[in-house]
N, C-alpha and C positions, 0 to 999 in steps of 0.2 A: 596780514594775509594768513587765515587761518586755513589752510588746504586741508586739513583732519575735517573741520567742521564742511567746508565745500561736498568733498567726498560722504561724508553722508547726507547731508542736502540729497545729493545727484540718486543715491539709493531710495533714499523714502519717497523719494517722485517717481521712482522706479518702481516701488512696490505699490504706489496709488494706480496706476496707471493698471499694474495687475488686478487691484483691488485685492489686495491682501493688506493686512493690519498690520500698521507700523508699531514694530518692536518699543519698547519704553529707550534700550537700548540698544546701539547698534558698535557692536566693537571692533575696533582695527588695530592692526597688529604691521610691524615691519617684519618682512621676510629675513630671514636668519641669511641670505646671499641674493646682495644686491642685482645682480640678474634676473630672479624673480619678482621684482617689481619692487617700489617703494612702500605700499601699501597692500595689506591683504585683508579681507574679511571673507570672516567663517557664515555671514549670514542665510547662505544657502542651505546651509547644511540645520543650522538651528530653526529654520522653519519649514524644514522637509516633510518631518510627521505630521506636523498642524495641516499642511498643506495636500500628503497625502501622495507627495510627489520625490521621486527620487531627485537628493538633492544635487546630481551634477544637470539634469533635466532643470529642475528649476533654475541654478545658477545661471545658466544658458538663456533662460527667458526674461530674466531682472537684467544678465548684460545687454537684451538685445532693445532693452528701454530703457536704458541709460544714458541720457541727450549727451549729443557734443558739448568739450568744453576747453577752451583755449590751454588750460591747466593740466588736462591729463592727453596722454601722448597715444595712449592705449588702455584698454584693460580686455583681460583674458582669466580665460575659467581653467582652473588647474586641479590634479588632483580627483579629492573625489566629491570637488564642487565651493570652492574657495576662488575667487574673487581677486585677482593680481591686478592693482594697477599701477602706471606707469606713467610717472609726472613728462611734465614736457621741458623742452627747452626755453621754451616762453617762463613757464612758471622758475626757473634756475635766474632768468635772464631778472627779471621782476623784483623777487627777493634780493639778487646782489644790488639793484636800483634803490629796491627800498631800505638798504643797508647805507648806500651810496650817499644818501640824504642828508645822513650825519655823522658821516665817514670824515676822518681827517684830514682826506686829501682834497677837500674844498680847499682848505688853503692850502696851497700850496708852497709855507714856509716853516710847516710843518717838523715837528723836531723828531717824532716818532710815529708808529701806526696804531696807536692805541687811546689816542686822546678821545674817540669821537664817541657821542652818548648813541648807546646797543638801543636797535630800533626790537622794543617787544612783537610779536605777532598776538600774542595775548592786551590788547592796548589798555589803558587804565581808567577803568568808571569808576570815577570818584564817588557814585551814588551808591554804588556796592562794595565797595573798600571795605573791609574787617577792621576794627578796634580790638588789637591783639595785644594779650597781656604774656609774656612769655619769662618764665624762671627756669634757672639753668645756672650750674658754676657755685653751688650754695656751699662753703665749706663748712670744717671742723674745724673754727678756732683752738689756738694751741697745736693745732696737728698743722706739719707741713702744707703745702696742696703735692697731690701724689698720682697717680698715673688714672685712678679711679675720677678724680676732679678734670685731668686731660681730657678723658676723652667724655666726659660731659660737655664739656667747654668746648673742645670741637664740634660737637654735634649741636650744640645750642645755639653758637655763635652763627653757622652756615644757615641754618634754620631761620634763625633771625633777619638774616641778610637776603636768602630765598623768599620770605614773606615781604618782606621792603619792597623787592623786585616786582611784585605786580602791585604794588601804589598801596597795600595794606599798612594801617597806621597802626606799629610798636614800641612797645613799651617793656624794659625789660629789668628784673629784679633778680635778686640774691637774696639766699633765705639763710643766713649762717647761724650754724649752734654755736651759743656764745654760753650757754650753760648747759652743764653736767656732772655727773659723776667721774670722767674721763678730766677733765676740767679739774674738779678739786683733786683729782692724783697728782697733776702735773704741779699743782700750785704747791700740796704735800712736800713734794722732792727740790722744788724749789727753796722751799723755808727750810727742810731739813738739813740743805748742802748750803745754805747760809751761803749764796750766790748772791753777787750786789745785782740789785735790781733796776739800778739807776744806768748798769752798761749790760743789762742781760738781751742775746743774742735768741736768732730763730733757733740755733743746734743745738741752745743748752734744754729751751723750753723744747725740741722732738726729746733730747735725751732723758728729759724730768717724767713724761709722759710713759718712758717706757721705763722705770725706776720704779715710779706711782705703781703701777700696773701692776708690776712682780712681787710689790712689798704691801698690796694690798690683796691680794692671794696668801700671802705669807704668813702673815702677824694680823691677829682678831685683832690685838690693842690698834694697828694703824688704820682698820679695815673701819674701826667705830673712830677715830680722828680724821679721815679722809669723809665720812659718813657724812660728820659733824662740818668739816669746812664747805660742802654741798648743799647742807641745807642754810649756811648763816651766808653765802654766796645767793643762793636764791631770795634770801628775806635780805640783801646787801646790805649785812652788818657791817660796821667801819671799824677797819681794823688793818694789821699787816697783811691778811690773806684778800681782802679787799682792793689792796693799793698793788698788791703781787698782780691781780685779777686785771686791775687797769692795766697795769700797764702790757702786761703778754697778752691781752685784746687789743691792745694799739698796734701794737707791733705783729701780730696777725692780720689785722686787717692792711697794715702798710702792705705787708708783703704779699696777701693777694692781689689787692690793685695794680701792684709792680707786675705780679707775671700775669695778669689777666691782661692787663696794658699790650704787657711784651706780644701775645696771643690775638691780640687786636680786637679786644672786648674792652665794654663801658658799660656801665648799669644803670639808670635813671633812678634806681630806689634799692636799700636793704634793708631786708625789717629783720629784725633778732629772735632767736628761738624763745629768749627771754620774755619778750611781749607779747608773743603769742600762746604763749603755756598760761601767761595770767587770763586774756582771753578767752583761751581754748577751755579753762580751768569751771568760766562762770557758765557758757554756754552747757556743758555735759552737766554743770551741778544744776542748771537752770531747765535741764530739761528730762533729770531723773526720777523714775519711775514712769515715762513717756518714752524717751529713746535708751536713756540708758537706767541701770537696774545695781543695787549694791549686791557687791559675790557675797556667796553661801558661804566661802571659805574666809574671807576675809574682810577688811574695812576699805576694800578696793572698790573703785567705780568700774564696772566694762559694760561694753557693749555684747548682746547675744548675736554675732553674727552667725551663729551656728541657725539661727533661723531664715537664714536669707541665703543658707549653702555656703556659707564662710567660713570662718571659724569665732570664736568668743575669746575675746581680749580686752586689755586694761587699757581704760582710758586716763584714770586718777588712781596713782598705785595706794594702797596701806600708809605708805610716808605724808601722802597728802598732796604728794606732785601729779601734774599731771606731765602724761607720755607724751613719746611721739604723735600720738596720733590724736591727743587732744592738745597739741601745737599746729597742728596740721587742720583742726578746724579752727581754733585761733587766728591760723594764717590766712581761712578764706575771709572770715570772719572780717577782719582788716583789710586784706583786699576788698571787700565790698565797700569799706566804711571811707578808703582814702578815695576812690573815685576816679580811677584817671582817667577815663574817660566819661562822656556824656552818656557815652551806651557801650560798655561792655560785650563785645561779640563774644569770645572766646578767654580761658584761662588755660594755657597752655604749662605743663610743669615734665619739665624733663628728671629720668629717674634711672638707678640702677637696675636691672632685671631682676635685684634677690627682691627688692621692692614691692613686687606687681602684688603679693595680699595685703601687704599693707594699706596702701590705696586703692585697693579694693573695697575697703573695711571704710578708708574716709570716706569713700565716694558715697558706698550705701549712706554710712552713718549722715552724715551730711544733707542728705538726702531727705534723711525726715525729719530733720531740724527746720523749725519755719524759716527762722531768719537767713536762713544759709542754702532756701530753694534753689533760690535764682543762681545761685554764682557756683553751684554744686554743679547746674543742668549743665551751665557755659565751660566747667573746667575737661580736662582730658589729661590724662597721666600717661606719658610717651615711657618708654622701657628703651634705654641701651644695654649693650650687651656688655662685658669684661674683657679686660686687656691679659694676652698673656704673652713668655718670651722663647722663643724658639729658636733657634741657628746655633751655629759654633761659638758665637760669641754671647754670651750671658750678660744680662741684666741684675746687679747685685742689690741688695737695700741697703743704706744704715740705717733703715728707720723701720723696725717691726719686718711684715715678709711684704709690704709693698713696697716697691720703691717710689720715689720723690720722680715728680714732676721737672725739676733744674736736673737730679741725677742723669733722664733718660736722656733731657735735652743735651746735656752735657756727652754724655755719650755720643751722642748721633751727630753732635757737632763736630767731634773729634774724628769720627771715620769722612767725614766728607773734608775734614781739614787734611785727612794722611792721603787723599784720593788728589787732592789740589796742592802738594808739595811742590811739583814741577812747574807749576801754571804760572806765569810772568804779572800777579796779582801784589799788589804792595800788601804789608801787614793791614791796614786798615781794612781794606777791601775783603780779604781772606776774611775777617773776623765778622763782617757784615749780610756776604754770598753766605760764608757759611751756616749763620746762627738761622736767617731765611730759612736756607736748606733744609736744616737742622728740625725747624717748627714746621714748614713742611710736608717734608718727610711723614712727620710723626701724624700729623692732622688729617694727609690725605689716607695712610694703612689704617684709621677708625675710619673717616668718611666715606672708603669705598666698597666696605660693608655692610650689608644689611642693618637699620640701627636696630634690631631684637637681636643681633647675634652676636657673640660672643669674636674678641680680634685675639689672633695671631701675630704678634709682631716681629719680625728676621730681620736682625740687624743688616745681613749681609744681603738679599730678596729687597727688602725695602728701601735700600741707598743706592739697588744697582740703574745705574741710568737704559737700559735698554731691558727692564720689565715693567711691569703694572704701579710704578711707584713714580711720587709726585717729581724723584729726579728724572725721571724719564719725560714728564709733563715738560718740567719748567727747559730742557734741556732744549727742547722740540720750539720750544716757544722762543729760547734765548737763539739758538739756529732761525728761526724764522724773520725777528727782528734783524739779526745780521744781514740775511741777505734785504730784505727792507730797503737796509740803511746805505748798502752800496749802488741801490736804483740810481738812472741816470735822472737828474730831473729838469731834462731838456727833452725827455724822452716819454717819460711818464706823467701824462697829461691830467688822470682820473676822468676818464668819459663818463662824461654825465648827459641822458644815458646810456649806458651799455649798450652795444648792436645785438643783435641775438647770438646765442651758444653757437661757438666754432666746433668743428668735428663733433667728438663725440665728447658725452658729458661726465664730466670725471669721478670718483667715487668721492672724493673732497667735496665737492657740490651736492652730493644726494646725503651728505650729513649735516653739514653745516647749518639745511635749515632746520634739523632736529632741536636745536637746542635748546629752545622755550618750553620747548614740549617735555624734557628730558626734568627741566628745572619745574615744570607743574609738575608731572609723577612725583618730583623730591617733596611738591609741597604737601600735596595732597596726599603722601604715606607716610610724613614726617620723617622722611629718612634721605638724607642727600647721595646715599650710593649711587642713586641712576644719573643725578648731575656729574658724578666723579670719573664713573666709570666711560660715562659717554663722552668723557674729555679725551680718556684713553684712546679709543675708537679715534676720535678725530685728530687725534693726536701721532697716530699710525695711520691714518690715511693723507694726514699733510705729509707726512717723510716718503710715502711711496708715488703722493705726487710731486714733491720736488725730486725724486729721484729719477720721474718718467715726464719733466716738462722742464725747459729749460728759460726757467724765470726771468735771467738778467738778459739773454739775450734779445736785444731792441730793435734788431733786425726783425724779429716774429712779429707776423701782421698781430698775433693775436697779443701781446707784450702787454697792454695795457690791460685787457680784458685778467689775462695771470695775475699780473701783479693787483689787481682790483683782488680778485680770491686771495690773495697773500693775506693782501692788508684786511680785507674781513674777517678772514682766520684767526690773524693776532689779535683784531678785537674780540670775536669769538671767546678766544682763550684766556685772554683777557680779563673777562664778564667774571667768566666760568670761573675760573682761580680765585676771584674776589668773592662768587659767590660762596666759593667752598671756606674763605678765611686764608688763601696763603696769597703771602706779596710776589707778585712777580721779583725777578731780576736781569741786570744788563748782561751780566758773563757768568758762564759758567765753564 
């Protein structure tokens, strides 16, 4: 039931009937206070001058050819010619039916109100499904994963799970640097501290890294042995720096899996920076003096993006390697070559904000390589913003000036464990509620951000259960199941169908069926803040309607019709929580 699309239906037969030209686009908007109507459109006003007519005069004449329709209750002209309408109780009654379908309380032996599969208003055409290629979560082998990988991986993973949600078919990759010059530091300080490597740890390989780093600034002599172990790493000469190499790439990849696992991500493929710099290597040499050109200054390959308003950069430096950024056409390069789909819609690659010229520079470059048309036109480079830390309580590193990914989770776990000291939770239970909380927490203050804009993170703001934080979501939601679970169920039958809306219609019901709607904006700007934030919203309007309706009582003719909005609430929130990447829980 898509009431957005209804709603303008109802207008473009309204402007035929004037014989005015229907708009390409017709935009609607929800009124900032739900008094104002469900829906508003500006369209009066945007064709006022074409039309020559003051636009609250025109509004006036497009509402007064605007057929009846079981669905809207009203509409009225407001202002200085905007378009208010006002759903009906039929349409409230309908959607809680069409929820009702595959609602849980068919059975009625039900253990919770959350099992039943969320009926979309957006329904699934398999004929127009997308084949989406999506990268996100790509680490620095040898480097921890840090607060910089978090909130990729938050943004990646929701994204991921928002596309699934309308029947699009994903497929999702890891692009890790598994070679570099940051690489042969770490492997330097390992062989120099003569560390057995047969029991070497994630802490020793952060602390080798930042050894590497300070003593190849220091000393020319380590600066040309660090040089040298970089490039017999790239040609994988066999040797102790080689078997160093294996095995701190075994033991990096274990430990992402572990906490991408924990974060509730999986990746169907990862291809190594390694394989694609050999690729990326043939294609720029394959195509120089055509796309790319040898420097004036040097034996370096770049590209002149200074001709396309960019800027001019190395593709193949002096050394004979190639960069970033001719890995980066290696990597579409392979992604065309492996195929995972029959047809390729889209190549989605999520990235840091310092990022955007960089891929910039691919995009062009890419561009005029033949072989690399097709999958250059299909790809899209998403930008998140950066994580920073704010309140009384700080964020410390051991590792360089970022901190670790476990560090902040560890933090955040610990303030909701000092918050649940009193709570009648056994040790296991503590340890479970809270590490949930804990990932969370952290996932929903990136997610309910713009993803171009840079996060704020307040230890103290972010954990508190009664603001804009995922403790206040899940709080709402663990309240909500509770009272659920003490329905009488001699009492609560699940009417199927619903009578029509009793009294008047609640502000819980004029959101509730936002929700699909909330989750396409998230798809369609690559950014799930309007999913997150719209949980808020309903999340504050469930509390102030169980604070104004009085749920359990089974004497109220209306008791079942309640407890039906309860129960599609929870699934609601449910959906919504999953969509964003955090587990619900039973107690909080």
């Amino acid at each position: 039931m898509n009431i957005e699309n209804k709603i303008k239906n109802l207008l473009q037969d309204s402007l035929s009937k004037l014989k005015i030209e229907i708009p390409k686009t017709i935009v609607l908007q929800h009124p900032d206070l739900v008094e104002h109507g469900d829906f508003s459109s500006n369209l009066a006003l945007a064709l006022a001058k074409q039309e020559g007519k003051n636009p609250r005069e025109l509004a006036e004449g497009i509402l007064n050819n605007i057929e009846k329709d079981e669905y809207i209750e009203k509409v009225e002209v407001a202002g200085a010619g905007y378009l208010n309408f006002f759903l009906s109780k039929t349409f409230y009654k309908d959607y809680l039916n069409e929820n009702n379908k595959n609602a849980a309380f068919v059975n009625k032996k039900r253990d919770t109100f959350v099992d039943g599969e969320f009926r979309s208003i957006y329904p699934v055409d398999n004929e127009n499904c997308k084949n989406i290629l999506l990268e996100h979560s790509s680490p620095n082998l040898f480097k921890p994963f840090h607060i910089g990988h978090l909130v990729n991986n938050s943004i990646g993973e929701s994204l991921g799970r928002i596309i699934g949600h309308f029947g699009n078919h994903l497929k999702t990759l890891s692009f890790p640097s598994d070679v570099s010059p940051g690489i042969a530091k770490t492997i330097w300080a390992i062989k120099n501290q003569n560390l057995n490597i047969d029991n070497l740890t994630l802490q020793q390989i952060a602390d080798a890294y930042v050894l590497g780093t300070k003593k190849y600034k220091e000393d020319e002599d380590i600066k040309k042995e660090i040089n040298q172990i970089n490039i017999d790493l790239y040609e994988k000469k066999e040797g102790l720096d080689l078997k160093i190499y294996n095995v701190g790439k075994n033991l990096s990849l274990e430990h992402f899996k572990e906490i991408t696992k924990k974060l509730g991500s999986e990746f169907e493929d990862i291809i190594y920076e390694s394989e694609s710099e050999i690729e990326g290597k043939k294609i720029v040499l394959n195509n120089l003096n055509k796309v790319f050109v040898k420097s004036k200054e040097s034996e370096a390959i770049i590209f002149e993006g200074s001709k396309y308003g960019l800027f001019d950069n190395v593709f193949i430096n002096s050394d004979g390697f190639g960069t970033y950024l001719a890995k980066d056409l290696g990597l579409l390069s392979i992604k065309q070559k492996k195929n995972y789909f029959d047809n390729l819609d889209k190549s989605l690659v999520l990235t840091d904000v310092e990022q955007a010229q960089h891929f910039q520079l691919v995009k062009k470059s890419s561009s005029l390589v033949d072989e690399l048309k097709e999958i250059s036109e299909k790809s899209t480079y998403i930008q998140h913003g950066r994580m920073s830390f704010a309140g009384s309580e700080k964020i410390s590193s051991r590792y360089g000036n970022v901190p670790l990914a476990t560090d902040v989770i560890s933090k955040v776990q610990q303030k909701v464990l000092d918050k649940m000291k009193e709570r009648d939770f056994t040790e296991e239970e503590k340890k479970d509620i809270s590490e949930k909380l804990a990932i969370g927490i952290l996932k929903y203050s990136i997610l309910k951000v713009s993803a171009g804009k840079n996060i704020v993170f307040d230890l103290d703001k972010d954990t508190d259960p009664k603001g804009n934080s995922a403790s206040f979501l899940l709080y709402t939601f663990v309240r909500a199941k509770s009272i659920y679970n003490k329905k009488s169920e001699d009492k609560y039958v699940g009417v199927d169908p619903l009578p029509e809306s009793r009294g008047d219609i609640s502000d819980l019901e004029k959101i509730l069926y936002r929700f699909d709607e909330e989750v396409k904006k998230s798809l369609d700007s690559y950014s799930p803040h309007h999913l997150a934030n719209y949980l808020y919203v309903l999340s504050k309007k469930f509390n102030s309607f169980y604070e104004n309706t009085k749920i359990l009582d089974d004497t109220n003719p209306n008791f079942n019709y309640n407890f039906t909005i309860l129960e599609i609430f929870g699934k609601t929130m449910s959906k919504g929580l999953d969509l964003l990447g955090i587990k619900t829980i039973d107690k909080m």
